[in-house]
C-alpha positions in Angstrom: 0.7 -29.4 -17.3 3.9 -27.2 -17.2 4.9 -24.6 -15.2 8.1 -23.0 -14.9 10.4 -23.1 -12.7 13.8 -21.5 -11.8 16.6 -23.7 -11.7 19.9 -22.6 -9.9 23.2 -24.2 -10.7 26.3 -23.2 -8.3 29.9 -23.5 -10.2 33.2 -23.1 -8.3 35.7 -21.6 -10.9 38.9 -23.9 -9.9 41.5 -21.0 -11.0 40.0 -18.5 -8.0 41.5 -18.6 -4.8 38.7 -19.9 -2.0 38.5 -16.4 -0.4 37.8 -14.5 -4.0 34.0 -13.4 -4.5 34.7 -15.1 -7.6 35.1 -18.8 -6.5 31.5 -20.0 -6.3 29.0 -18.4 -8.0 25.1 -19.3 -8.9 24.1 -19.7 -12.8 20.0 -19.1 -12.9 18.1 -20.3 -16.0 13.9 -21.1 -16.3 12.8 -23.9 -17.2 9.2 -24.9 -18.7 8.9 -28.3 -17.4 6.1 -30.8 -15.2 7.8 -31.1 -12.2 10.8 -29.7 -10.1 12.2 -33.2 -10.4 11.9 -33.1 -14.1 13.5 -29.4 -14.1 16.3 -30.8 -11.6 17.0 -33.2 -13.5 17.5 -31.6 -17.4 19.0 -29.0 -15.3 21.5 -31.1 -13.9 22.2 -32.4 -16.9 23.0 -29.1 -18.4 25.3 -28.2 -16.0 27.1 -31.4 -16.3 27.7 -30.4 -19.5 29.0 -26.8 -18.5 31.3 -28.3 -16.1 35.2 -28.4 -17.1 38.3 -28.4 -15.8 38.2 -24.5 -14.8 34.5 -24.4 -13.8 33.0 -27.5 -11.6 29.7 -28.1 -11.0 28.9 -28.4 -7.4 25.1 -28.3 -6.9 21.7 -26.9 -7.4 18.6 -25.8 -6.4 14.9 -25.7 -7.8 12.1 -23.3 -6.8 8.7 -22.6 -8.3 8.7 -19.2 -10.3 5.1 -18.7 -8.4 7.5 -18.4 -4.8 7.0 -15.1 -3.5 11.1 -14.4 -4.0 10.5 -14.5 -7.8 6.9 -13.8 -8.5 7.3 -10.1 -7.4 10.4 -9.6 -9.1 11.0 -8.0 -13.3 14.3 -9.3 -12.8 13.3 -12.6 -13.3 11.7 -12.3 -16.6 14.6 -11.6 -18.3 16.2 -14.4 -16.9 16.5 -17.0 -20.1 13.7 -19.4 -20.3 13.9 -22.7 -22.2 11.5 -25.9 -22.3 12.3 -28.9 -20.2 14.5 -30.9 -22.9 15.8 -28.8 -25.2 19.6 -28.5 -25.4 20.1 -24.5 -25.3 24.2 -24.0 -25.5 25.8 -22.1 -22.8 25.5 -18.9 -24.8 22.2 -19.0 -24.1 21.8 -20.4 -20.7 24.1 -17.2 -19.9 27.1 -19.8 -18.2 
C-alpha cells in the first residue's frame, strides 16, 4: 500500500555567508511511496543528485502527509508529488 509522504531536504548554498537567511534552506517535495524509509531513501537519493559545489546537501526529514502540520494545510497540495522511484529533474522537484 502507498501513502504519501512529505520529504524535506535542507541545502546549504556554499556562496552565502553563514549569517544570510539564504544559507540553509529546506526543499519540500511528496512522495507516493510504502514506507518513510522507502521515501527517505529515493529522497535522499534525489538530493544527492541536486547537490553541487554551490548547493550541499546536509540532511532531511520525513513526515506522514496525514500529520496534523500538513493534513490541514492547501499549501501542501500544490507541493510537487511524484512516485517513489521515478527520477523527476530538479525542475520539477522545484530545487
Amino acid at each position: 500500500m502507498q501513502n504519501i509522504w512529505i520529504y524535506v531536504a535542507w541545502f546549504r548554498d556554499e556562496t552565502a555567508q553563514p549569517d544570510d537567511q539564504d544559507y540553509e534552506w529546506p526543499a519540500v517535495v511528496r512522495i507516493n511511496a510504502s514506507s518513510a524509509t522507502a521515501t527517505k531513501e529515493w529522497g535522499d537519493h534525489l538530493a544527492r543528485r541536486a547537490h553541487s559545489a554551490e548547493r550541499v546537501f546536509v540532511r532531511s526529514e520525513v513526515h506522514h502527509s496525514d500529520d496534523e502540520r500538513y493534513r490541514e494545510s492547501a499549501e501542501w497540495k500544490s507541493v510537487p508529488c511524484i512516485e517513489d522511484g521515478a527520477e523527476e529533474s530538479d525542475a520539477v522537484l522545484g530545487w
